[in-house]
C-alpha positions as CSV (number, residue, x, y, z in Angstrom):
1,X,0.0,0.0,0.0
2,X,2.9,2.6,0.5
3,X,4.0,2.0,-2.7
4,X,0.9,2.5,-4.0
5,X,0.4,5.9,-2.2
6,X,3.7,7.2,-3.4
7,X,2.7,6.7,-6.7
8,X,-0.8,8.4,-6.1
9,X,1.6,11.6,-4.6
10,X,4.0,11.8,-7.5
11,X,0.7,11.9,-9.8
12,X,-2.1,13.2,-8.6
13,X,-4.7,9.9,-9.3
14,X,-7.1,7.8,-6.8
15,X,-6.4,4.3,-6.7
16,X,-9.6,2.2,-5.6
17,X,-7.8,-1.0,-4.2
18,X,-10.1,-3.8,-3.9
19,X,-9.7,-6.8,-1.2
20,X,-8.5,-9.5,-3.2
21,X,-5.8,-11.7,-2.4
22,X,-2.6,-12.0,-5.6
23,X,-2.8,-14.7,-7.8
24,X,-6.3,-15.7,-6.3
25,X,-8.5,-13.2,-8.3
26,X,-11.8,-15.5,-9.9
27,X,-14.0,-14.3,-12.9
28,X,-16.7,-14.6,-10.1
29,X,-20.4,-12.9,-9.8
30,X,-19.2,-11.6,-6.3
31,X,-16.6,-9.8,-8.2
32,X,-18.4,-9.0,-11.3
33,X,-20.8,-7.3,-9.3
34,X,-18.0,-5.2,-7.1
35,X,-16.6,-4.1,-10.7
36,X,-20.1,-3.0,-12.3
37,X,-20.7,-0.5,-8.8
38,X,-16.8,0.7,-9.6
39,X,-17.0,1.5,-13.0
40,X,-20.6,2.8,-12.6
41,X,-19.2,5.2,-9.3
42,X,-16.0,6.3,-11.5
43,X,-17.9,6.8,-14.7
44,X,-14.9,6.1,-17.1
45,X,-14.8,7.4,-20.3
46,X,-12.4,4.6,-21.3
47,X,-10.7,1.0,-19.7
48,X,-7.5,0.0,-20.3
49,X,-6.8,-3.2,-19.6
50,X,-5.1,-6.8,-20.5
51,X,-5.9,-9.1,-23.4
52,X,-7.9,-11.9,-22.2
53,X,-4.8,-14.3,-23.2
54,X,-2.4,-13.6,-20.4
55,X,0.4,-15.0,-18.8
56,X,-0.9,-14.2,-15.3
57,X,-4.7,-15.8,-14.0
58,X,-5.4,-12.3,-12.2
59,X,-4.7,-10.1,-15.5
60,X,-7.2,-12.9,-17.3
61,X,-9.3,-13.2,-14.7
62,X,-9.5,-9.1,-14.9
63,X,-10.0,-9.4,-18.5
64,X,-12.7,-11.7,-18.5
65,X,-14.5,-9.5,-15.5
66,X,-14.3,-6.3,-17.5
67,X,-15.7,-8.3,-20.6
68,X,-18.8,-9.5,-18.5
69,X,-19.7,-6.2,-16.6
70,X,-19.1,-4.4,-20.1
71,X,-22.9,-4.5,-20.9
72,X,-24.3,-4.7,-17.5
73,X,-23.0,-1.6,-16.4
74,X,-26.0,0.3,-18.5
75,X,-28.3,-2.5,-17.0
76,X,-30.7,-0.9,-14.5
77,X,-31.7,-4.4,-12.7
78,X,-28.4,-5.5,-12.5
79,X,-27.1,-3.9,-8.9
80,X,-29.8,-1.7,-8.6
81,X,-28.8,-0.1,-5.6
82,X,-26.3,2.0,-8.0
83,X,-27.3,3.6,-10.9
84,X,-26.9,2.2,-14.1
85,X,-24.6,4.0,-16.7
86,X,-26.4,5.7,-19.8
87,X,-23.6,4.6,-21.8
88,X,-21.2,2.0,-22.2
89,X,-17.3,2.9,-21.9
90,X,-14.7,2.3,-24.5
91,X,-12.5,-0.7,-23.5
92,X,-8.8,-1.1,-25.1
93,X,-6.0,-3.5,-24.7
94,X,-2.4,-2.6,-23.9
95,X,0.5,-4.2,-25.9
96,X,1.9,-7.4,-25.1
97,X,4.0,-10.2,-26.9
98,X,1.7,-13.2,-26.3
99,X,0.8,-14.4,-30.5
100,X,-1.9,-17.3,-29.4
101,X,-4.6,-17.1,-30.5
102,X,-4.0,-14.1,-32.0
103,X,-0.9,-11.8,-31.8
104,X,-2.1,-8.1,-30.7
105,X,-3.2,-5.6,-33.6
106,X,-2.2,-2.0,-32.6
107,X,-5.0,0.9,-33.4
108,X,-3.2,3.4,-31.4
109,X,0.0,4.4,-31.0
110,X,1.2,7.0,-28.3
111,X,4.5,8.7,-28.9
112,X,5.6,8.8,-24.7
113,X,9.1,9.9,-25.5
114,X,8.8,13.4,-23.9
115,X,6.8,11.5,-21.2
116,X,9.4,8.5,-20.5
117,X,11.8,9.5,-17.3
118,X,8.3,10.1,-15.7
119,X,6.8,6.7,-16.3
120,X,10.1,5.2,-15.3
121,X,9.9,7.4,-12.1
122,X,6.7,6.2,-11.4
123,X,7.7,2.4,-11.8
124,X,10.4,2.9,-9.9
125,X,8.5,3.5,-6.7
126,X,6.8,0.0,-7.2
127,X,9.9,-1.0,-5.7
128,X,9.3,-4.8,-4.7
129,X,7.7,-5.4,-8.3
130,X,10.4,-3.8,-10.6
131,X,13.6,-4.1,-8.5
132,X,12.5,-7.0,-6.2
133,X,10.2,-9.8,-7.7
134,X,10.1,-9.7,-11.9
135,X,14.1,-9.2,-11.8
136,X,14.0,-12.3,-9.5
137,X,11.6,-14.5,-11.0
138,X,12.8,-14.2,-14.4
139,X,16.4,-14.2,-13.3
140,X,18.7,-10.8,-13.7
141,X,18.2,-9.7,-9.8
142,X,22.2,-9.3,-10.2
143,X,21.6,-6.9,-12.9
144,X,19.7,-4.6,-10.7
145,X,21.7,-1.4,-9.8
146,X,22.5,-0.6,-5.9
147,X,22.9,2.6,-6.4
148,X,19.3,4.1,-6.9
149,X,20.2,6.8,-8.9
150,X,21.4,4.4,-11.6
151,X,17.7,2.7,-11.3
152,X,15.8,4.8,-13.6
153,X,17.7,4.3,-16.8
154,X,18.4,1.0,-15.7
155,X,14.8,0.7,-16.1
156,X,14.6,2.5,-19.0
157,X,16.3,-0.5,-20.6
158,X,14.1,-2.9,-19.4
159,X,11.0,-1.1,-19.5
160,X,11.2,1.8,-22.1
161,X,9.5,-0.2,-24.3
162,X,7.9,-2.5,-22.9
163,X,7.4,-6.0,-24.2
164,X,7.9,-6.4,-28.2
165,X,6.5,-3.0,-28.8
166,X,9.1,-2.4,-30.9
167,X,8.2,-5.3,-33.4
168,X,5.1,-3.0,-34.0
169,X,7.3,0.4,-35.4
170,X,7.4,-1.1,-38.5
171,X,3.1,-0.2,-38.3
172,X,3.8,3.0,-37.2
173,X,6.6,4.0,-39.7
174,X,3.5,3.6,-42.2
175,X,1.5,6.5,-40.4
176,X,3.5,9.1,-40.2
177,X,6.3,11.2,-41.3
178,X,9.9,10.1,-41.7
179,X,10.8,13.2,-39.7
180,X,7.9,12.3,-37.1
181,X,8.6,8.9,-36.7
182,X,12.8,9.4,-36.9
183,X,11.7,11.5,-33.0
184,X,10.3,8.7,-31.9
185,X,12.2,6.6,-29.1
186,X,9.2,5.3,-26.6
187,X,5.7,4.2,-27.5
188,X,2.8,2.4,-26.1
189,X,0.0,0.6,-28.3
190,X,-3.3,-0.2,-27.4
191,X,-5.9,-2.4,-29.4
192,X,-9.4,-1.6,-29.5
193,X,-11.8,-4.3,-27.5
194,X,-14.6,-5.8,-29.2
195,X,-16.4,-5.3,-25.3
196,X,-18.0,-2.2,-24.1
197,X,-18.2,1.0,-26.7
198,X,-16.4,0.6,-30.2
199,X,-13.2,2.3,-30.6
200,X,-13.6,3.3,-34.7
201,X,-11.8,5.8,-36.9
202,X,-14.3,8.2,-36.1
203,X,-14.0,8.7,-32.0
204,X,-10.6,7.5,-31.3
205,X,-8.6,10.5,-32.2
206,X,-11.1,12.9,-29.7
207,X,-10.4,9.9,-26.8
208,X,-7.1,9.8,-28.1
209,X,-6.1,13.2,-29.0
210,X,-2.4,12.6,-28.8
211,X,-2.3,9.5,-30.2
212,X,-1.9,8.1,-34.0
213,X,-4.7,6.1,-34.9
214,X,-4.2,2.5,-37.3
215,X,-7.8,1.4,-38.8
């Protein structure tokens, strides 16, 4: 919880942090029901969130809740003790590397260059998750710095661009200028869901203005 209220400091967001135990999250009603009253209270224009085919049961399991609470949100009899939404929210996918069943399919890029040294600040403060667990589980805690002003571009190396976003530039070379794309060093990616409100052509450049669209 510290580390999550250090990252709320540095910028300026509410976390809601519901009581679920790691690795134990279920696709359950229970919890189907707790998301619908969330997303209902917040109001969200948009969800970010994993592809359903995940390395992790909780980021599936989070997919798959997100999927199912989708339509219910603007059901009335469906936790009536809350109002029900007039509208559905857009859902999106962030990048990742998994290819089965289907490898992800970029419609929005996000140039985060200027942005980078912040993200990376942010992660950093998620201490036991970047510099603790993932460097252990997967093998290269002796790669993590001591010093911890060597940490953030340390991280920037791991993390800059993270998982095979990279194998998707040669999508965004196509949409914009050789002089656009040559400033580019950082991106994120984000695929439109087929769940909640459709991300088209049409609406994603007003709830992505600073983002280049792929349909």
């Amino acid at each position: 919880l510290n580390e999550t209220k250090a990252v709320t400091k540095l910028l300026g967001v509410n976390y809601i942090i519901v009581d679920n135990n790691d690795a134990e999250l279920q696709a359950t009603l229970e919890n189907r029901h707790k998301l619908i009253k969330i997303i209902r209270k917040v109001k969200p224009t948009i969800i970010v969130t994993h592809r359903p085919n995940d390395y992790h049961a909780d980021h599936r399991n989070t997919s798959l809740l997100i999927q199912d609470a989708m339509y219910l949100v603007a059901v009335p009899l469906v936790c009536p003790d809350i109002a029900a939404l007039t509208y559905n929210p857009v859902v999106v996918y962030h990048q990742d590397g998994f290819t089965k069943p289907y490898p992800f399919s970029p419609n929005v890029f996000v140039d985060i260059t200027d942005v980078i040294d912040k993200k990376m600040e942010v992660l950093s403060l998620y201490e036991s998750q970047v510099f603790e667990w993932l460097p252990w589980i997967e093998g290269y805690l002796h790669e993590v710095p001591k010093e911890k002003d060597k940490r953030i571009d340390w991280l920037k190396s791991k993390w800059g661009n993270r998982g095979d976003v990279n194998t998707l530039k040669s999508i965004l070379q196509k949409l914009v200028s050789p002089a656009i794309y040559k400033k580019v060093k950082h991106i994120e990616a984000f695929e439109a869901s087929e769940y909640g409100a459709r991300l088209t052509k049409n609406n994603a450049p007003i709830i992505f203005p600073f983002g280049i669209v792929n349909f």
